[in-house]
C-alpha positions in Angstrom: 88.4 85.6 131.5 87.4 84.6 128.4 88.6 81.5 127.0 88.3 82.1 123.3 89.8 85.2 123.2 92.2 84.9 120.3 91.8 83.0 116.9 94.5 81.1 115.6 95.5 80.4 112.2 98.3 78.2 110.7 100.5 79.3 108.4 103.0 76.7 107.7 104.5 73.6 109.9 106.0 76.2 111.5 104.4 79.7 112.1 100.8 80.5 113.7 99.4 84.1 113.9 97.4 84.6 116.6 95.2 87.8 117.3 92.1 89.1 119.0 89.1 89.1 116.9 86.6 91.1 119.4 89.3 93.8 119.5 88.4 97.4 118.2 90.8 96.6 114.9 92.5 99.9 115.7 94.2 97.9 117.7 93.9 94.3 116.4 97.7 92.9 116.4 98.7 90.2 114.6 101.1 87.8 117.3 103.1 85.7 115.5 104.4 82.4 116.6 107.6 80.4 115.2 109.0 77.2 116.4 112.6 76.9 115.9 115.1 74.2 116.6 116.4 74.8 120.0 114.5 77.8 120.9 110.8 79.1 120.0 110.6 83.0 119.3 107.3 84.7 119.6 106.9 88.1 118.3 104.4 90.8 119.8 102.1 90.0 122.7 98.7 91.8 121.7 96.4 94.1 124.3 96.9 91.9 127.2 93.4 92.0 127.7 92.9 88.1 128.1 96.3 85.5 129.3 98.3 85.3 126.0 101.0 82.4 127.4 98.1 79.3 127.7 97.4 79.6 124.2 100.9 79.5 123.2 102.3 75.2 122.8 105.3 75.8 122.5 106.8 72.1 124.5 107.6 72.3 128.2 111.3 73.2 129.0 112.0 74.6 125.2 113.0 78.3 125.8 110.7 81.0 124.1 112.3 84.5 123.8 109.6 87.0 123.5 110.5 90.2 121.1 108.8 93.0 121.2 108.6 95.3 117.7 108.0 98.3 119.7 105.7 99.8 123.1 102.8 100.5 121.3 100.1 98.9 123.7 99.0 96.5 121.1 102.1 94.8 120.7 103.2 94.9 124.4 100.0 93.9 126.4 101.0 90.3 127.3 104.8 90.8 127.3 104.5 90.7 131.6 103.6 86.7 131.2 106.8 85.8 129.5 109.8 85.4 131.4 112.2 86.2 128.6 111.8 89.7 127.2 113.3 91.4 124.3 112.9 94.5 122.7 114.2 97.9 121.3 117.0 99.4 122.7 115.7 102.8 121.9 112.5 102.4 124.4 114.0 99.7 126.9 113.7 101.6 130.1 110.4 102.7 129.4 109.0 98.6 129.9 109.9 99.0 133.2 107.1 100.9 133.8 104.9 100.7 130.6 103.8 104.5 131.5 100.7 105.2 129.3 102.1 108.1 127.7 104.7 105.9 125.8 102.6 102.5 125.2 99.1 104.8 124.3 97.0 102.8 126.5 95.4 105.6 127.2 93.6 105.9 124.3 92.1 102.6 124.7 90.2 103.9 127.6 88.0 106.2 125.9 87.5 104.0 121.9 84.1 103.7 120.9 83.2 100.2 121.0 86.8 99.2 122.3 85.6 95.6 122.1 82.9 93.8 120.4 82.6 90.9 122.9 83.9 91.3 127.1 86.0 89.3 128.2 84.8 89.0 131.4 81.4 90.6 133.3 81.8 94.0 134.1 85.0 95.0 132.2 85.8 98.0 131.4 88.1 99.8 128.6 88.6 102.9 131.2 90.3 100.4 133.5 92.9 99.0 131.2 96.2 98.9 132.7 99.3 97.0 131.0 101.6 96.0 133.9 105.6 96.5 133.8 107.4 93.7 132.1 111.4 95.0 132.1 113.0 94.1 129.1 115.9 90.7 129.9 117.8 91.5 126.4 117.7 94.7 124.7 118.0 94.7 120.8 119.6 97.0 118.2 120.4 97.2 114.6 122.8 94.4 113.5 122.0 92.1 116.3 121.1 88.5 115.9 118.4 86.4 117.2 119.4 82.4 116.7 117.0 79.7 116.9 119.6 77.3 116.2 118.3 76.6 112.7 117.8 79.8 111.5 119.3 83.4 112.9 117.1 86.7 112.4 119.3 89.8 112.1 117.4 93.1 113.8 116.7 95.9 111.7 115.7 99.5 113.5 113.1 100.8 111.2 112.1 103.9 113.0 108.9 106.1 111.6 105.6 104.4 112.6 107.9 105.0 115.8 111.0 105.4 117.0 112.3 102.4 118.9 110.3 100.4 115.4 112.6 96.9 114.9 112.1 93.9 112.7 113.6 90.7 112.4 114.9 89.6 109.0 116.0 86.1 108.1 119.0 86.8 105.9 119.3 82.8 104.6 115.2 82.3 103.9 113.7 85.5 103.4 111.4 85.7 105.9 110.8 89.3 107.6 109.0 90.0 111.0 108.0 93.3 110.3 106.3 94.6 113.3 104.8 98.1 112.5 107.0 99.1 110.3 105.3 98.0 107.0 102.3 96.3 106.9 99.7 95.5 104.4 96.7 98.0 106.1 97.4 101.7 106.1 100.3 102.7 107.5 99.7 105.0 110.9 102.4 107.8 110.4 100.5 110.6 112.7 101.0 109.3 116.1 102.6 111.9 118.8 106.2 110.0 117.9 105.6 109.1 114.7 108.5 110.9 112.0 107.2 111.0 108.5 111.3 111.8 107.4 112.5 108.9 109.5 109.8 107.1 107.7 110.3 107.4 104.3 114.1 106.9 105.2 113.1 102.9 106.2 110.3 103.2 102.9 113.7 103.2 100.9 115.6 101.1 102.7 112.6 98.8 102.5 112.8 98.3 98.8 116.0 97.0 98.4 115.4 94.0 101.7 115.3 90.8 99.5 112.0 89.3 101.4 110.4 86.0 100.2 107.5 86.6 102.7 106.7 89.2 105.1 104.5 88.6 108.2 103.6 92.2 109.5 102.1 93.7 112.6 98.6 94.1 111.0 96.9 93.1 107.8 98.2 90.2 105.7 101.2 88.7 105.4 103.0 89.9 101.6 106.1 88.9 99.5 108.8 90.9 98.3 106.4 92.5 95.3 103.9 93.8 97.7 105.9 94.9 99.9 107.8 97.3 97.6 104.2 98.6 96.2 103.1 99.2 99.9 106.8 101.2 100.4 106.5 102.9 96.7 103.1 103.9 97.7 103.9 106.0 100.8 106.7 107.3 99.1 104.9 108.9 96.6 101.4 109.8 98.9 104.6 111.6 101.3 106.5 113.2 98.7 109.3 110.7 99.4 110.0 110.4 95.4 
């Protein structure tokens, strides 16, 4: 397989964003990497396509919880390396199986120019498969993630999809948004996408007192942005 798959980029001492750059950007994921005191939380696992774990330092025996945002294939693809696995209650007994009707896989197998680069001789979109990877803590509104120095409280944003979560730093500001707002445009017409349920988390949205927002695609944003990107759909979806 290919070993330079995924770019890296720093954003602070401690966060890197990781995603796939040869990716059809359909499905280009932004993986997100934070290092916390006592335990190291990575958030979304891309396509899978190449090994995700290797390129991830965080220091041997430190425990890394993996949290999926929800079982869309570009967020779950990797998920299978890690052995501790979290994710939305809504869709937890569907990563037991990771059946392609739920994670859209696929529609991978048919995307024009699906990849720029292979990773490997002879691959091919058509056989793209993302093995089962059974959740080890399921995740629901009002729960807590704790890295020892700083505790993420779990939203469920549901309208990109339903099982849609994000992590929210309560003390810092800092969101892990996942698919439910991102700086890109906002895919609202997938076979479980809800426009209503939506523009219900649009609203909510605007009042989440972010100081920086790192999303599932696109850049990351602050507070301001965010509520232009929310106000924006509102208004495009006859939400006000």
């Amino acid at each position: 397989m290919d070993d330079d798959w995924f770019s890296k980029s720093s954003i602070d001492i401690h966060t890197t964003m990781l995603t796939e750059p040869f990716v059809h950007d359909f499905v280009r994921a932004n993986i997100w990497h934070l290092r916390g005191r006592d335990v190291d939380l990575l958030v979304d696992t891309g396509m899978g396509i190449c090994p995700l774990a290797p390129e991830i330092d965080t220091p041997a025996g430190k425990p890394l919880l993996v949290v999926a945002t929800h079982i869309h294939l570009d967020h779950v693809g990797s998920l299978h390396e890690f052995p501790q696995r979290a994710g939305p209650r809504h869709s937890a007994a569907h990563f037991d199986s990771m059946d392609e009707a739920v994670t859209y896989a696929y529609m991978f197998h048919n995307l024009d120019a699906a990849v720029s680069r292979l990773p490997a001789p002879g691959w091919k979109a058509a056989d793209y498969r993302i093995p089962p990877a059974p959740l080890t803590r399921t995740l629901d509104e009002g729960d807590v993630v704790d890295l020892g120095d700083r505790q993420f409280r779990v939203l469920h944003l549901p309208g990109h999809s339903p099982d849609s979560i994000a992590l929210f730093d309560e003390a810092d500001g800092l969101f892990f948004a996942g698919d439910a707002i991102y700086d890109a445009m906002l895919i609202d017409d997938l076979p479980d996408s809800d426009r209503a349920a939506y523009r219900r988390t649009m609203q909510r949205l605007l009042d989440l007192p972010i100081r920086i927002g790192h999303g599932g695609h696109g850049a990351s944003f602050d507070g301001m942005r965010m509520r232009e990107i929310a106000t924006a759909y509102l208004r495009r979806t006859g939400g006000i």
